[in-house]
N, C-alpha and C positions, 0 to 999 in steps of 0.2 A: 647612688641616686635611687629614689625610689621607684619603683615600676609601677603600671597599676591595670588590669586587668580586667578583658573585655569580654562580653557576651554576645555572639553573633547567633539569632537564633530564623527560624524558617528559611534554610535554608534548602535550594533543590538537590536532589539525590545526584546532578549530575556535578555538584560544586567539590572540586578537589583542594590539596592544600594550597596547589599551586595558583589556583582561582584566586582565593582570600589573595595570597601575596600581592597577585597585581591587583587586585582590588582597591591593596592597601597603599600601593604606590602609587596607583595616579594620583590617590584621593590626599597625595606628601603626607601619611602618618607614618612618624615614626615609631616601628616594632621591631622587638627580636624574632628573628627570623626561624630560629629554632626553638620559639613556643606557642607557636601556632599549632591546635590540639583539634583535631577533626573528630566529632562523633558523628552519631545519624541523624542528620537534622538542624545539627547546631554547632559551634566551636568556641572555644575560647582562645586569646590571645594579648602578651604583653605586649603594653605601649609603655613609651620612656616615662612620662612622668601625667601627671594628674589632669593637664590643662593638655595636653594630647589626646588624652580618653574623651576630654567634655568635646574636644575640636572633630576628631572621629564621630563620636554620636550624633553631632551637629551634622555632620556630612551625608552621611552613612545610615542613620536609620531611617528606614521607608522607602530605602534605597532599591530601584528593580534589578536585582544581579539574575539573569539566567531564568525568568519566566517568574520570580520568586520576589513577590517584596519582602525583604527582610528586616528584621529586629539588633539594635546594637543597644546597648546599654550596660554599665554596668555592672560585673561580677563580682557577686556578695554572697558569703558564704548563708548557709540557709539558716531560717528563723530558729535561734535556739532560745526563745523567749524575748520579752520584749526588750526592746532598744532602750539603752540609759541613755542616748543622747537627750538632751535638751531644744537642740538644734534645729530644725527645719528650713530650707527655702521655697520659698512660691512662685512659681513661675507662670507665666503666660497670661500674665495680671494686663487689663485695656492698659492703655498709654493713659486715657481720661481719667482714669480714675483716683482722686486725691486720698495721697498718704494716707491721710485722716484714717478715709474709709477700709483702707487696708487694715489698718492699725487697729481698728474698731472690731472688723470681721474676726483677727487671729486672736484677739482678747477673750473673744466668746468661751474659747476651751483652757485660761489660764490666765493667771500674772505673766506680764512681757517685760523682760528685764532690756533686750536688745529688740532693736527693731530698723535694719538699714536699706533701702534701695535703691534699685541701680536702674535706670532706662535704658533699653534698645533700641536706637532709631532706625535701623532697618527694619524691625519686624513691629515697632509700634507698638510693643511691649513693657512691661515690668516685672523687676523679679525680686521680691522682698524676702531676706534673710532673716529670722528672729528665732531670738533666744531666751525661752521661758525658763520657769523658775523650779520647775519639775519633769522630766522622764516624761509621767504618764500625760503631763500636759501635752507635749510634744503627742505623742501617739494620739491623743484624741485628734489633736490640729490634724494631722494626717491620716486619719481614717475617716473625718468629714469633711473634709475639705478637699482634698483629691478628687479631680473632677466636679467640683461644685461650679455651677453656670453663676460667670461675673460678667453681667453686661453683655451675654453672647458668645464667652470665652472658658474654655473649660479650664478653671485652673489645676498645675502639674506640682503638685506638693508631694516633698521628701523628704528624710530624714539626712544631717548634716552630720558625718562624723568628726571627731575632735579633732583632726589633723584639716581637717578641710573638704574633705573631697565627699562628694555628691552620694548618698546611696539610696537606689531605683530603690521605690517602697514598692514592696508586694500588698496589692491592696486587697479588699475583702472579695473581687471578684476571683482572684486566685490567689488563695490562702498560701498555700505551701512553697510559694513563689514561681519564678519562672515571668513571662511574660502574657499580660492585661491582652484581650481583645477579644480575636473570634474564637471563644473555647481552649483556651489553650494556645492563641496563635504566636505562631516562635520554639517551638521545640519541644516545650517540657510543662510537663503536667497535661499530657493530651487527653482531652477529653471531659475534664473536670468541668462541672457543671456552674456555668456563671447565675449569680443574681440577677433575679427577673427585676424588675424597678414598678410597683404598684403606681400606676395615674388615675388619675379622679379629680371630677369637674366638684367646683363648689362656689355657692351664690357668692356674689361679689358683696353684697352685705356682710357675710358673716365672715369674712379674708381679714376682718379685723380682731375679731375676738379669737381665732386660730394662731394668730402672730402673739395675738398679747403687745402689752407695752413696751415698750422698748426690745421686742423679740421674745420677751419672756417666756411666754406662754409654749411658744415653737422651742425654745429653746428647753424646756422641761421637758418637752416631749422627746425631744431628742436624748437627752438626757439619761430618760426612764427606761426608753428602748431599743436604744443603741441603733437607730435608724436615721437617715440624713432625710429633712424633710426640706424642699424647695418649690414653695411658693411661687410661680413665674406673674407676677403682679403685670408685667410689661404685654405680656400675650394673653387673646381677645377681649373685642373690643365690645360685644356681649355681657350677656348679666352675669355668667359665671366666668370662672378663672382658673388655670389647671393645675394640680398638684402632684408632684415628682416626690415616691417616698423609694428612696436605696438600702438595699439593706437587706441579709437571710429574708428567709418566707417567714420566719417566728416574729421577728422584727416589723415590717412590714407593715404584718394584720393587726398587730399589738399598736403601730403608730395611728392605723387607719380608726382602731376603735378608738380611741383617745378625741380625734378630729372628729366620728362621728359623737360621740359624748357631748364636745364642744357644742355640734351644731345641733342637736337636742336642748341642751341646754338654752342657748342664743334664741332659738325657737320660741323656747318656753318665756322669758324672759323679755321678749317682745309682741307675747300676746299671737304666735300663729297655731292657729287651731291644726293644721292637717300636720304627718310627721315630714321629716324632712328625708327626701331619698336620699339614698348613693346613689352616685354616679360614678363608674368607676368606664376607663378609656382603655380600648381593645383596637389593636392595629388587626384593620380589615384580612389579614394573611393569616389570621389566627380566629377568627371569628364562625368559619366554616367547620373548623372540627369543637369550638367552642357549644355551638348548636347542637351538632351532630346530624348522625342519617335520618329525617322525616323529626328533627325537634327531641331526639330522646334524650340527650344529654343534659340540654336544659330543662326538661322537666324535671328530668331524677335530679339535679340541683333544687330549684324549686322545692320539690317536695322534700327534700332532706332538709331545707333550711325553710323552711312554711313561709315562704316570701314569692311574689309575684315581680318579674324580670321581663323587662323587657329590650329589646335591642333597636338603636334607629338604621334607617333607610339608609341603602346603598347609595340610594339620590345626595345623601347630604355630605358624599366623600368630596374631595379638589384634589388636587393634582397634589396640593402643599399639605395636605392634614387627609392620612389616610386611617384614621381614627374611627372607631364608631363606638359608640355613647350605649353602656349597660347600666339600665336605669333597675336600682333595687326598689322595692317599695316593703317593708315588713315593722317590726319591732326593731329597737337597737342592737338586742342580742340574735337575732336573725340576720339582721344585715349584715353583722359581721362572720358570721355563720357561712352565709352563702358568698360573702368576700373573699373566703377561705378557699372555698369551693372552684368558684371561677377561676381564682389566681393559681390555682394549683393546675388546674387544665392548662391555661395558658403556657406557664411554665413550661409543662411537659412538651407541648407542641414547639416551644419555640426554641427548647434544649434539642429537638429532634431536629430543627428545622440546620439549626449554629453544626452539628456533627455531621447531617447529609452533606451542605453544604463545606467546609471540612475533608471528608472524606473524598467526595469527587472534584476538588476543587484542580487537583493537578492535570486532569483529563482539559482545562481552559487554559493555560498557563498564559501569562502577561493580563489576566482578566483581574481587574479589583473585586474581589469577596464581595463587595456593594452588589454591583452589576447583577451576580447572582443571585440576588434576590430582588433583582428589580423588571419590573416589565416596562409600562411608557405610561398605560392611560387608565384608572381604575374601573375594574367591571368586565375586563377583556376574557374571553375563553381561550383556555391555552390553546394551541396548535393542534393540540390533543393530547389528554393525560397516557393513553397508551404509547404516543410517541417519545415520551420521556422514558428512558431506560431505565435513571438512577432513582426516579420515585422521591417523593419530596416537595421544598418550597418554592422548585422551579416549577411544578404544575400550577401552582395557586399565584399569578404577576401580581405583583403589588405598583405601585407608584412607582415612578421615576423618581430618584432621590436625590436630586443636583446640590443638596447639602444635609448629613446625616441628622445636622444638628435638628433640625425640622421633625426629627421623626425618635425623639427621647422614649416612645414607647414599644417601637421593635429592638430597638439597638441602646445597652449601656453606654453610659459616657465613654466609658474606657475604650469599647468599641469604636464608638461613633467619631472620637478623638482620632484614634490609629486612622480611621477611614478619610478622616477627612486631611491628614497628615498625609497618605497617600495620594490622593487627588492635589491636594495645592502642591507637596513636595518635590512630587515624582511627576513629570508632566508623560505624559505617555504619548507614544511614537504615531503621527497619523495613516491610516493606511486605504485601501483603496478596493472594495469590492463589488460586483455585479450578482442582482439576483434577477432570474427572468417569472417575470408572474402571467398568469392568465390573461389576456386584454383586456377582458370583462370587465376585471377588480380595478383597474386604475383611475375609473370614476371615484371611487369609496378612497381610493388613498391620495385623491388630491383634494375630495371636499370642495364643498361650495366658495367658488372664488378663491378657491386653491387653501383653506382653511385648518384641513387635515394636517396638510403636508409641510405647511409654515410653523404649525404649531409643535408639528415631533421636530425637526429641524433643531427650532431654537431650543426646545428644552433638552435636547440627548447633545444639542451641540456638534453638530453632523450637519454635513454639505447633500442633499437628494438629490437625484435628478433621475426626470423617467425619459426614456426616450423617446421621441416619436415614431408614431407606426412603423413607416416607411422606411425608419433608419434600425429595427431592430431586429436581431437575428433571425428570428422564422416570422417575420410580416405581424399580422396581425395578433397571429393567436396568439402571443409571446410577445410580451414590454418587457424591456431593459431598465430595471430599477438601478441606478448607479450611485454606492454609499460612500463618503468620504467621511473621516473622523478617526476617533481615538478606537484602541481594542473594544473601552467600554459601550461607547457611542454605536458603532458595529452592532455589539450584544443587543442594546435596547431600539436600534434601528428595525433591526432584521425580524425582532420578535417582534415587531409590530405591525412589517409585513406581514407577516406568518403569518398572525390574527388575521388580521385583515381579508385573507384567503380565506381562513376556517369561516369568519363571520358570514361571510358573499357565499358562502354554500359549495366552494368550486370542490372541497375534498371529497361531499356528499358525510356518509358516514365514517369515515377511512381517516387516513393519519394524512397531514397535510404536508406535501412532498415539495418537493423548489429544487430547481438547479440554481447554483453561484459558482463563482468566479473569482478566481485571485491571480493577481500577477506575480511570478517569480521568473529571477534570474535565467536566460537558458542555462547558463554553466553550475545550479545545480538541479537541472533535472534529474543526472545519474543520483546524487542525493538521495533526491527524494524515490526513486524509483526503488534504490539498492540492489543487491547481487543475486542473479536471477526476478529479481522483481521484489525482491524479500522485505523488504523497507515498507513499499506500499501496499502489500499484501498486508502489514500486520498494523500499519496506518488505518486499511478498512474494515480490519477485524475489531480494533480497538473502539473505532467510532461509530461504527455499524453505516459508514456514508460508502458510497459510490466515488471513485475518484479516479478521475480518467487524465492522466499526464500525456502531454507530445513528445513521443520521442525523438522525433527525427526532426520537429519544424523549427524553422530558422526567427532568433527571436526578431521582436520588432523595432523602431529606432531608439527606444531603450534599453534594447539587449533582453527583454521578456518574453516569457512564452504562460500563456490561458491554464489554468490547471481547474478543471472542470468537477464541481463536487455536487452529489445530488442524494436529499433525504431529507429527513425530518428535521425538524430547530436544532436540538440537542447535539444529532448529528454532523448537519451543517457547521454550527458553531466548534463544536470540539477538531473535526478535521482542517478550519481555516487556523485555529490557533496552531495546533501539535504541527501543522505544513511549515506556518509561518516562524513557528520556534527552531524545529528543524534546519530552515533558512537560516537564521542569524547565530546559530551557532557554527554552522559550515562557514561562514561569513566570516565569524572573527576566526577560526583555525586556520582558514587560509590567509589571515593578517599575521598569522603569528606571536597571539598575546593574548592565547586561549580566548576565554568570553569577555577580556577585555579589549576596548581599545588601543589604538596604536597609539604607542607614546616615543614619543621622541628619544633616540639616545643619549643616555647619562650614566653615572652612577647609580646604585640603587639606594632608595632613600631608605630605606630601612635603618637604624642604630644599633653598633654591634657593639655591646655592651661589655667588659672584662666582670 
């Protein structure tokens, strides 16, 4: 029988072999038990046969093991030049969308000798198989079409090898393979620097002569510069329309001058006297080092590309489009000049922002990578950049992001895919925290007719409650802010306390400090404390929080005892996670089935193979 072999990648440093195993048995896949392969970070592992690996990755990836969402997919030996398959399937195709239009889309890169699909009525899905009539056909299919937005759905296109079985395409955001997302997220190739994706607005007028006839024209361009251009005709409902170009930075600028060409041309051809600008789309979190200190970065662009630039108003962000609009004004060969220029800053800031992010992400553990780069409401002053230890794009909040797909110009599809695979896939545990604020500030966080507080609620998806005066631990001076929700929910709750305080003045100049509160078990206070104190000694070194445990007091009619944490955001946030991970790993030891659940006794499912 044939085996076939898996890729288990991000995982946490405390994951052993014997983790994966039960992992692997609640989730009934069948593995050989003695090829389960631990490296740092990531493992591989046989499963009995082909339709076991697709049922595993079904299960298993996005899966939260141990503080860590992980990566399953997969394992293919690395790119020794291109694929001879012919093969491809597409996956994550709407339910709506008629054959035809499938069939019409995969044509674009080839003769289609095969072409069969299958529906998923649970996921409301489609997944078309097809089989061209060349190699390289196949590779185009699947370097444009991976992740290309159908209707609102990113689709997940692969290359089919001849025996059948499925093989994870390493797309253009990491080349040398390994796993699509946050920089490297999943093991291997850390750090490798993802494609940034060029946006730019353009008049709804000329979205026709850009397409061309029958695609034509988009499709030359594609063509010429090896870049995925996508048109979102369906989004704003304004005089312009937004353009998504994927692809290296060579790529990119080379599709952008092509589109600007067109609209010179159309220009001309229709009799309009003034040139036509770029307009090219910058996620507000990137817009601040785009400018620079007192404007000097955009000038010395300006003058290096002899064009006048300008940026719109903070006023004209929403909650759902944290965008802002760089309008170029020069020559055709300028505009693309100073294209180059902006997009290469960009870039840089937002490769810095993916590896900060990265790098201190296990200081949060159970937080979605999202989160981290999310604040609540646009415009907010952080808590204070000094109080951020790790320096980065948690200083600068962005928007709340209740769906990645909204926001195609901070985050690659392949990203924004993973991200939102985590959210729908993984439902994340609810939890329960108290922070006591100023009494001053609780006008400002309930808003007129309660406005403020209705509106972070429903978007972070979080239960508020402040308490009254009279019921709150030190009287007046101190409200009981009381937060219920997800790890994520928490993150972008808290921080919007925290604003809130910085806003109202209560910090003065100073780092804006809060005590909170979390419930755990009494029976692992010693836990958390450890031997001589040693556990939570190194808890507050790590976080730089205050953290004050009871030792002696008796929990309450749920068996809990107050575990008292006090500092900055950053602080806060990292000590409630590293407490709360700490917990549920003493949790499942004392069940017996390491960081898994308890499962019922049987045999073990695993397959022992001769």
């Amino acid at each position: 029988m044939a085996t076939s072999k898996l890729y288990l990648g991000n995982l946490s440093q405390d994951v052993t072999p014997d983790t994966l195993k039960h992992l692997l048995h609640e989730h009934d896949v069948p593995f050989l038990a003695d090829t389960v392969q631990l490296k740092k970070g990531f493992a591989f592992v046989d499963v009995q046969d082909s339709a076991s690996a697709e049922e595993a990755i079904r299960k298993l990836n996005g899966y939260n093991l141990m503080g860590s969402v992980i990566v399953v997919e997969h394992s293919v030996q690395r790119n020794r030049g291109r694929s001879r398959t012919t093969k491809v399937s597409i996956r994550k195709i709407p339910f709506q969308v008629p054959d035809e239009d499938i069939t019409n889309l995969a044509a674009t890169f080839g003769t289609i000798k095969e072409c069969h699909t299958s529906i998923h009525e649970m996921s409301n899905t489609k997944t078309a198989n097809i089989t061209y009539e060349a190699p390289e056909q196949a590779q185009q299919a699947v370097t444009h079409l991976n992740n290309y937005d159908c209707e609102g759905s990113y689709l997940q296109v692969n290359y089919v090898n001849e025996n059948g079985g499925r093989n994870f395409y390493r797309n253009r955001y990491n080349p040398g393979g390994g796993n699509q997302g946050f920089g490297g997220f999943g093991g291997r190739n850390q750090g490798q620097s993802q494609d940034f994706p060029l946006r730019m607005l353009v008049p709804n007028v000329m979205v026709g002569a850009i397409i061309g006839k029958g695609g034509q024209t988009i499709r030359t361009i594609t063509g010429a510069t090896k870049a995925k251009v996508d048109v979102h005709r369906k989004e704003n409902i304004g005089p312009e329309k937004p353009i998504t170009i994927y692809g290296s930075a060579e790529a990119c600028s080379e599709a952008c001058r092509k589109i600007i060409e067109i609209m010179q041309q159309e220009s001309v051809a229709t009799g309009q006297s003034e040139d036509v600008p770029l307009k090219l789309l910058a996620h507000n979190s990137l817009v601040g080092r785009l400018i620079g200190k007192a404007g000097v970065t955009l000038k010395k662009i300006m003058q290096d590309s002899n064009t006048r630039i300008t940026i719109s108003n903070l006023q004209e962000l929403t909650l759902y489009n944290m965008e802002r609009t760089v309008t170029i004004l020069g020559a055709p060969d300028d505009l693309s000049k100073a294209e180059k220029l902006i997009m290469q800053k960009l870039r840089a800031s937002y490769d810095a922002d993916m590896q900060n992010i990265m790098q201190h992400q296990s200081m949060f553990p159970g937080l979605n990578p999202m989160a981290m780069l999310s604040g609540l409401l646009p415009g907010l002053p952080t808590p204070s950049s000094r109080a951020n230890p790790y320096n980065g794009p948690m200083s600068e909040p962005n928007a709340m992001q209740p769906n990645p797909a909204l926001f195609p110009g901070i985050l690659p599809p392949a990203a924004a895919t993973l991200a939102m695979q985590q959210q729908m896939q993984q439902p994340q545990p609810s939890e329960k925290s108290d922070l006591w604020v100023p009494g001053g500030v609780v006008g400002a966080l309930i808003g007129p007719g309660g406005q403020n507080i209705r509106l972070v609620s429903r978007q972070a998806n979080a239960t508020i409650k402040i308490a009254p005066a009279d019921q709150s631990a030190q009287g007046q001076a101190e409200r009981k802010v009381s937060i219920t929700g997800s790890p994520d929910a928490q993150w972008k709750v808290q921080w919007w306390v925290f604003s809130k305080v910085g806003q109202e003045g209560y910090a003065g100049n100073d780092v804006v400090r809060l005590r909170a509160e979390i419930a755990v078990p009494s029976n692992m206070v010693g836990r958390i404390i450890g031997k001589r104190g040693a556990s939570v000694q190194d808890l507050q070194n790590k976080t730089s929080a205050i953290i004050e445990v009871p030792r002696n007091k008796q929990g309450d009619e749920n068996g809990e005892v107050p575990v008292t944490i006090v500092g900055n955001f950053y602080s806060v946030q990292s000590a409630q996670r590293q407490i709360r991970k700490l917990v549920s790993q003493a949790q499942q030891q004392q069940q017996g089935q390491g960081p898994m659940q308890r499962r019922q006794p049987g045999p073990p499912k695993h397959v022992n193979m001769q």
